[in-house]
C-alpha positions as CSV (number, residue, x, y, z in Angstrom):
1,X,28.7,-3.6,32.0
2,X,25.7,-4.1,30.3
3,X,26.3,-1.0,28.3
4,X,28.9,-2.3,26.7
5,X,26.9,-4.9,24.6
6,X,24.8,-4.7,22.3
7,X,20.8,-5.3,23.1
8,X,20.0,-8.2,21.6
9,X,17.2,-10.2,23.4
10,X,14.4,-7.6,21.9
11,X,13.7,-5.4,19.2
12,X,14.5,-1.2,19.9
13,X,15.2,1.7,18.4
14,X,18.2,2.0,16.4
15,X,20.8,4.9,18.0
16,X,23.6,6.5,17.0
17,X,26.3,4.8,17.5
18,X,29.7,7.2,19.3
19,X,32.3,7.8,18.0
20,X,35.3,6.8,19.5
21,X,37.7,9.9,20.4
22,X,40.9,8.0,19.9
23,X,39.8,6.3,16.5
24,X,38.8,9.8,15.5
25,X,42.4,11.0,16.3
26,X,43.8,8.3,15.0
27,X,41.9,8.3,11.6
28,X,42.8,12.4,11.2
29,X,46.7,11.6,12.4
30,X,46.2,9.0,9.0
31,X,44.8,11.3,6.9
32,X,47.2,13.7,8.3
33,X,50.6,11.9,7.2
34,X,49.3,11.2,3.9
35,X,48.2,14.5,3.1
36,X,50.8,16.5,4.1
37,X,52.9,17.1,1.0
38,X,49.4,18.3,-0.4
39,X,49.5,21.0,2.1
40,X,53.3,21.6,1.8
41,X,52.9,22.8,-1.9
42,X,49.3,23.2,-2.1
43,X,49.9,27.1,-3.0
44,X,52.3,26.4,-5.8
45,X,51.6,23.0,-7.0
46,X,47.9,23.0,-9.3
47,X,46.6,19.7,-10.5
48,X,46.4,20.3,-14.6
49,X,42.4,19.8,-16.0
50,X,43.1,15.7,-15.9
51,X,43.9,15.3,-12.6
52,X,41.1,17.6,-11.2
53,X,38.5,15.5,-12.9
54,X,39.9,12.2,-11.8
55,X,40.8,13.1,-8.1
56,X,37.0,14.5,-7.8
57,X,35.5,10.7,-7.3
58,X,38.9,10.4,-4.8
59,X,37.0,10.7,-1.5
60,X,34.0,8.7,-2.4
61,X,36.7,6.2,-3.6
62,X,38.9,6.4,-0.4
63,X,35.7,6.1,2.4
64,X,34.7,3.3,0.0
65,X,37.4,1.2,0.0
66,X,37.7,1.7,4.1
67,X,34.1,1.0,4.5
68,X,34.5,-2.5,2.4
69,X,37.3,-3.3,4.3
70,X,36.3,-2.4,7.7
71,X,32.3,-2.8,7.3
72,X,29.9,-0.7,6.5
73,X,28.4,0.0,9.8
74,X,31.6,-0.2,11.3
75,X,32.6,3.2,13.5
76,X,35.7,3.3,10.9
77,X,33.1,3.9,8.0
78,X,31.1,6.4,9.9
79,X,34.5,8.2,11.0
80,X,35.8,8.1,7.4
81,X,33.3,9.0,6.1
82,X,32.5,11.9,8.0
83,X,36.5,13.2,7.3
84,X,36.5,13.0,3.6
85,X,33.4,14.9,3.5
86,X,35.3,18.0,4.6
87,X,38.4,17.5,2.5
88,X,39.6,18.2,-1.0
89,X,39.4,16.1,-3.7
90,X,43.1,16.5,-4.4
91,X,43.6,15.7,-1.0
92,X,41.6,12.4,-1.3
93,X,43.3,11.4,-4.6
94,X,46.4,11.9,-2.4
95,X,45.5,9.5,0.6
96,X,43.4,7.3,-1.6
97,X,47.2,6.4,-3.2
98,X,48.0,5.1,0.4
99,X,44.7,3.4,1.1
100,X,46.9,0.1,1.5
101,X,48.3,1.7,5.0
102,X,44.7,2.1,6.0
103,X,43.5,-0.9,5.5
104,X,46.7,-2.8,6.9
105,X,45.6,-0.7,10.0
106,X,42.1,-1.8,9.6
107,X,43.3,-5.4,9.8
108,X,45.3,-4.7,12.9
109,X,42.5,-3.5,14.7
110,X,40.3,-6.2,13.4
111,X,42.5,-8.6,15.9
112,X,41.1,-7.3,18.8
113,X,37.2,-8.4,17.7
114,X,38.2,-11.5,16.4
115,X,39.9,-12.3,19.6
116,X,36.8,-11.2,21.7
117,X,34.6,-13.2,19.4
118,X,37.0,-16.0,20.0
119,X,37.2,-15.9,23.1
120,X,33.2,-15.6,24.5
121,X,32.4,-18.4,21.5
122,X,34.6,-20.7,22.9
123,X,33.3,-20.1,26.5
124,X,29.5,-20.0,25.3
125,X,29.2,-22.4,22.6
126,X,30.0,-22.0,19.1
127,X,26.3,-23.5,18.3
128,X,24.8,-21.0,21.2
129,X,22.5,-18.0,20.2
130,X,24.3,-15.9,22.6
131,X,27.7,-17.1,20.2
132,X,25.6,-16.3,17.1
133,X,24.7,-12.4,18.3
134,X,28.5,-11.9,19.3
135,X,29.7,-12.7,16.0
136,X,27.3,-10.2,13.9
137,X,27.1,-7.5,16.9
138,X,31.0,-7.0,17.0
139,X,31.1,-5.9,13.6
140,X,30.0,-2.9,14.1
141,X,32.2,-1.9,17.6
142,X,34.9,-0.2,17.5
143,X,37.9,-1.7,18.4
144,X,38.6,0.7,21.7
145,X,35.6,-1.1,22.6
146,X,36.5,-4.4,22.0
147,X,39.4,-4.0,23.9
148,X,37.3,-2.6,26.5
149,X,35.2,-5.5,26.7
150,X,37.8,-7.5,26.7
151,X,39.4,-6.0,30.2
152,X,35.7,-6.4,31.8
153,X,36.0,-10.1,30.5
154,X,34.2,-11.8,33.3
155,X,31.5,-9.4,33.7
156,X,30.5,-9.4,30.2
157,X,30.5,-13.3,29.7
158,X,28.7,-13.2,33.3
159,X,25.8,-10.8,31.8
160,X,26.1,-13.1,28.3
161,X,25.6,-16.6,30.2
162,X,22.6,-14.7,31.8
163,X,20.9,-13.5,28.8
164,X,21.5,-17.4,27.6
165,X,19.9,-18.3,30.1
166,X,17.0,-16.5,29.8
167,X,16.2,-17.1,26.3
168,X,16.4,-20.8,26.8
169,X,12.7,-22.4,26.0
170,X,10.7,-22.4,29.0
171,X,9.4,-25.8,30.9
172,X,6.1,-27.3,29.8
173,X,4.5,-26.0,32.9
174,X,5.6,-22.5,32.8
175,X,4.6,-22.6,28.9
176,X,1.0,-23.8,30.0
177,X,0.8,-21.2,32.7
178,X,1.6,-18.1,30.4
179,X,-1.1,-18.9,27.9
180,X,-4.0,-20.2,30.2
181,X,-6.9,-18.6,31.9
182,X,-9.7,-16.1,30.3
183,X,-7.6,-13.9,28.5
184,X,-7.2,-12.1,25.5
185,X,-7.1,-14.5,22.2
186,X,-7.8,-15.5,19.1
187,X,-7.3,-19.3,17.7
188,X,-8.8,-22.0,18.8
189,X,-7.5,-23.5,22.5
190,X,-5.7,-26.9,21.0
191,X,-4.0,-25.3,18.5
192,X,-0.5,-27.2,17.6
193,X,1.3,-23.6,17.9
194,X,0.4,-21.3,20.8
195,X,1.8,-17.6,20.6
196,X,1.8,-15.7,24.0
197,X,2.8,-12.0,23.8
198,X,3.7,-9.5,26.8
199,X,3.1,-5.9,25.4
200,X,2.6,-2.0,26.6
201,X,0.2,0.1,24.8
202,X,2.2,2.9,25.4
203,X,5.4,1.1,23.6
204,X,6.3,1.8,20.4
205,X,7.9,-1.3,19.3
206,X,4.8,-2.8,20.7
207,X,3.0,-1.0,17.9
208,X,4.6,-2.8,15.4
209,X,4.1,-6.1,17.0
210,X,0.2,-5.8,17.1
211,X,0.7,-4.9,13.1
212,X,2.7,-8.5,12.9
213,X,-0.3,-10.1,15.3
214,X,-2.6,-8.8,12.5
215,X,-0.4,-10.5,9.9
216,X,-0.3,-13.6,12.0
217,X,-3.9,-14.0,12.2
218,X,-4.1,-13.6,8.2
219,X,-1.5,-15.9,7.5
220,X,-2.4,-18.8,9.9
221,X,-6.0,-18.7,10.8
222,X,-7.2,-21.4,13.3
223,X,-3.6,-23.3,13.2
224,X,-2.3,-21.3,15.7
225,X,-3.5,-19.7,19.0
226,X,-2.4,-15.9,19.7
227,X,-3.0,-14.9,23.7
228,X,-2.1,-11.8,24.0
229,X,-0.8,-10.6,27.6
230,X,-0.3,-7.0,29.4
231,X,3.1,-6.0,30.6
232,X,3.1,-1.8,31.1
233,X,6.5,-0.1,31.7
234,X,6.2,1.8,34.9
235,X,7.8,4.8,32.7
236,X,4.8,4.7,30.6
237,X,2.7,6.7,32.6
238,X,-0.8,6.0,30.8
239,X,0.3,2.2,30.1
240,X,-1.1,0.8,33.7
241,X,-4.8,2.2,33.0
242,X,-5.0,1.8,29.3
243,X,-3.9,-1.5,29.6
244,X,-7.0,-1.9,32.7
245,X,-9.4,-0.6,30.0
246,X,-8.1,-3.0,27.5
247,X,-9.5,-5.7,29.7
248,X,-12.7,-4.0,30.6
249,X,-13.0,-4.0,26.5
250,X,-12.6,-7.5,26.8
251,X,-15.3,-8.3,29.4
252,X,-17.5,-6.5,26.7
253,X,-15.9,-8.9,23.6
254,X,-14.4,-5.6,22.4
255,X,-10.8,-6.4,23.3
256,X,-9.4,-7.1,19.6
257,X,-11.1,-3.4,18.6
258,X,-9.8,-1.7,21.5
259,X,-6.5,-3.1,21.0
260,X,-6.1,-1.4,17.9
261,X,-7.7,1.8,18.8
262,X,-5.2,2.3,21.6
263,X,-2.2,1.2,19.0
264,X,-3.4,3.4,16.6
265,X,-3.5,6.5,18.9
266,X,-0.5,5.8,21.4
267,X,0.0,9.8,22.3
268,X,-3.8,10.2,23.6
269,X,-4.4,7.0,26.2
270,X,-5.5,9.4,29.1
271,X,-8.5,8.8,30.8
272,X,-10.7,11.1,28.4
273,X,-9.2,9.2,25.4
274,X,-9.9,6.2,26.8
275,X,-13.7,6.8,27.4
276,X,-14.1,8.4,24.0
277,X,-12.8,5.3,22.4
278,X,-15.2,3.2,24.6
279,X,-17.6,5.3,23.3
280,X,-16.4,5.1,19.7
281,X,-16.8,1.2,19.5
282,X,-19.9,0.9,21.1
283,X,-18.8,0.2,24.1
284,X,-21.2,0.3,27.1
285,X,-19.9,3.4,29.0
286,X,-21.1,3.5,31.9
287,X,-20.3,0.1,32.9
288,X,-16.5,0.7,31.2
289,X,-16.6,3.7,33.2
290,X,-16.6,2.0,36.4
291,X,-14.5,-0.6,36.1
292,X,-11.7,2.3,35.8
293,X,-13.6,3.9,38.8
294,X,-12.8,0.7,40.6
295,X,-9.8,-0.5,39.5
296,X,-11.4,-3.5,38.7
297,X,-8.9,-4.6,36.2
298,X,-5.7,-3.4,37.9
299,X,-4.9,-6.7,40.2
300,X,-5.2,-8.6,36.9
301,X,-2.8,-6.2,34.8
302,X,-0.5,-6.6,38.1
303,X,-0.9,-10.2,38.1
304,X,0.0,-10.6,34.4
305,X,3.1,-8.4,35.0
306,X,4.5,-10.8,37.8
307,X,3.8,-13.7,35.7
308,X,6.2,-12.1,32.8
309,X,8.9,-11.5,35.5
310,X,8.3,-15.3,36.4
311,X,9.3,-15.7,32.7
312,X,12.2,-13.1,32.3
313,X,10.2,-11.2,30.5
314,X,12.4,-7.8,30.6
315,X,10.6,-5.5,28.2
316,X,8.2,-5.3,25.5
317,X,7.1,-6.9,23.3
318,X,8.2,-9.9,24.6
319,X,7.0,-13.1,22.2
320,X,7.1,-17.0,23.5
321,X,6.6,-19.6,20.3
322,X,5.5,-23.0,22.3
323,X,7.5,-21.8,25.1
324,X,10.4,-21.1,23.2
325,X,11.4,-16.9,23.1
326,X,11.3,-15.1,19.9
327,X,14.2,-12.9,19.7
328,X,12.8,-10.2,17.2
329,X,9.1,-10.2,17.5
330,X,8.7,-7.1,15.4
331,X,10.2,-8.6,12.1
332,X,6.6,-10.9,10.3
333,X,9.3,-12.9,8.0
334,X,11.3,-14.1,11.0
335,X,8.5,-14.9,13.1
336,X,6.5,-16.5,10.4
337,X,9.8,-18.8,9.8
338,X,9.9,-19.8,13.4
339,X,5.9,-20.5,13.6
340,X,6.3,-22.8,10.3
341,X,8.9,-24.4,12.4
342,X,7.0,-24.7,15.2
343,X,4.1,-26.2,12.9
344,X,6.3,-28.6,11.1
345,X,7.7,-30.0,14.4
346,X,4.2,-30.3,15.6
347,X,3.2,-31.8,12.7
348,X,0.4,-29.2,11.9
C-alpha cells in the first residue's frame, strides 16, 4: 500500500510518473469523438491559407488549456500532451472548439481527489503535516488512483498515521542521545541549535546534503552545532567500510576532509580508493590501514545505525533540527528557514 503514496518523509529522485491505461483510453476516446468529422471529410474538405495558419498554435492551445485546468504535473497534462504531439493542427483547431467537454470532464474527475483529500484531512488533522503533503501530493495522481486509494482506505490512512508518527519531534532524551558522544562535528557543544544528520557515503541524495552542511557551516558559524552520524544502506555495497574509514579519518582529525573526498568520488569507495585517499590527505597509512584490517570502526558504524532505527530513521539523509525531523534536508533555503526558527525560539 505504501506504493500508492507518494514518498514524502525524505528527499529522492524524481521518476516517471505511469500513465494510467484507462485515462489514456479515455483521453484518445475524447479526442476521438471530437475529431471525427475531421477524418470523415478530411480527403475533400482543405482548410483555406487562414485557417491553416491559425489552427497551427491549436494543439499547443488545446494541451494548454487541459494542463491549466487539470495541473501541470497532473497525468492529464502528460497524457495530453503526449496525444496532441502526434495529431494535426487541423485536428487540434477541431477539438480545441470543444475543450469545454474536456475540462467539464477534468472537473468530474477532480471529485475523486478532493474527496480523498477530504477525507484523510479530516481523519489526520487539517493543521497536521501528514494533511499538508496530501493536499499538494494528490495533485499530481491520477484519478484511477485516487479512487484506488480510496478502496484501500484504511490501509493508507494506517501507513499515513504511521509516517505522522514518525516525524513527530523526538523526546529531550532521545534528542540528547543522537547528538552526544565523540563523534563527527563542527560547532561548539552548547550551541542553541544542534543539527544531527544520518547519511550513506554511497547515497546520492546524501551528496547533496553534505553540499547543504557546507552551506550551513558558512551561514551559521559557531551558532549552531552540526554532528554528523553514519547510517549505510545494506544495498550500498561499499557504504559499511567507507563509512568505517570515515571514522578512522576522524581518529586522525581528518574526518571533515575525508568526508568530502568520499562525496566527491562516490563510484570509487573500494578499499584501494579508500587508501589512496588516505594517502592523499596526509593521512597516516599504515595506522588507517589497520583499522580497516581490524574492523576497528565497524561496531561503531553498527552502533550508530541502531541508534537511527531507535529514531525511525528510514533512509538517508535523514536530518533532526533540536529533535524535531527535517522533511527535505537537501533543499539549503528550507533548512536554513527551519534553523532560523529553531534560533529565534531559542533565542540565539
Amino acid at each position: 500500500m505504501k506504493q500508492l503514496l507518494t514518498s514524502a518523509v525524505r528527499p529522492r529522485a524524481q521518476e516517471a510518473r505511469p500513465t494510467s491505461r484507462a485515462l489514456l483510453a479515455l483521453s484518445t476516446l475524447t479526442l476521438a469523438l471530437a475529431l471525427s468529422p475531421v477524418v470523415g471529410c478530411s480527403k475533400s474538405q482543405k482548410p483555406g491559407k487562414a485557417a491553416t495558419k491559425a489552427s497551427t498554435t491549436a494543439c499547443a492551445d488545446y494541451a494548454a488549456r487541459v494542463c491549466k485546468e487539470g495541473g501541470e504535473e497532473s497525468g492529464n497534462c502528460t497524457t495530453i500532451k503526449a496525444a496532441t504531439e502526434l495529431l494535426a493542427p487541423e485536428a487540434c483547431a477541431v477539438a480545441l472548439t470543444n475543450v469545454n467537454f474536456t475540462i467539464k470532464k477534468l472537473g468530474e474527475q477532480k471529485k475523486k481527489c478532493e474527496e480523498l483529500v477530504g477525507k484523510l484531512c479530516g481523519d489526520l488533522g487539517a493543521e497536521t503535516a501528514s494533511c499538508e503533503m496530501v493536499k499538494t501530493q494528490t495533485k499530481n495522481f491520477t484519478p484511477d488512483r485516487c479512487a484506488l486509494m480510496m478502496q484501500h482506505y484504511a490501509e493508507v490512512l494506517g501507513d499515513l498515521k504511521q509516517q505522522e508518527e514518525r516525524m513527530k519531534p523526538l523526546d529531550p532524551a532521545k534528542a540528547a542521545k543522537i547528538a552526544e558522544g565523540n563523534v563527527p562535528a563542527f560547532g561548539p557543544d552548547d550551541a542553541k541549535v544542534t543539527i544531527v544528520e544520518f547519511s550513506d557515503f554511497e547515497c546520492p541524495f546524501c551528496s547533496r546534503a553534505a553540499d547543504i552542511t557546507h552551506k550551513v557551516k558558512e551561514k551559521y558559524g559557531d551558532k549552531v552545532r552540526f554532528v554528523f552520524r553514519q547510517f549505510p544502506l545494506s544495498f550500498h555495497k561499499n557504504a559499511h567500510v567507507a563509512a568505517e574509514a570515515s571514522l578512522a579519518a576522524h581518529s586522525q582529525g581528518k574526518f571533515w576532509e575525508f568526508h568530502d573526498k568520499l562525496f566527491a568520488n562516490q563510484q570509487k569507495l573500494d578499499r584501494a580508493s579508500l587508501e589512496g585517499f588516505a594517502k592523499e590527505l596526509g593521512l597516516n597509512v599504515a595506522t588507517f590501514k589497520k583499522a580497516l584490517d581490524s574492523k576497528e570502526f565497524a561496531p561503531t558504524v553498527d552502533a550508530e545505525m541502531k541508534l537511527g532505527e531507535e529514531v525511525a530513521v528510514q533512509g538517508t539523509p535523514s536530518m533532526f533540527i533540536n529533535g524535531a525531523r527535517i522533511a527535505d534536508p537537501t533543499n539549503f533555503d528550507t533548512l536554513s528557514g527551519q534553523i532560523d526558527a529553531a534560533l529565534a525560539k531559542a533565542g540565539g
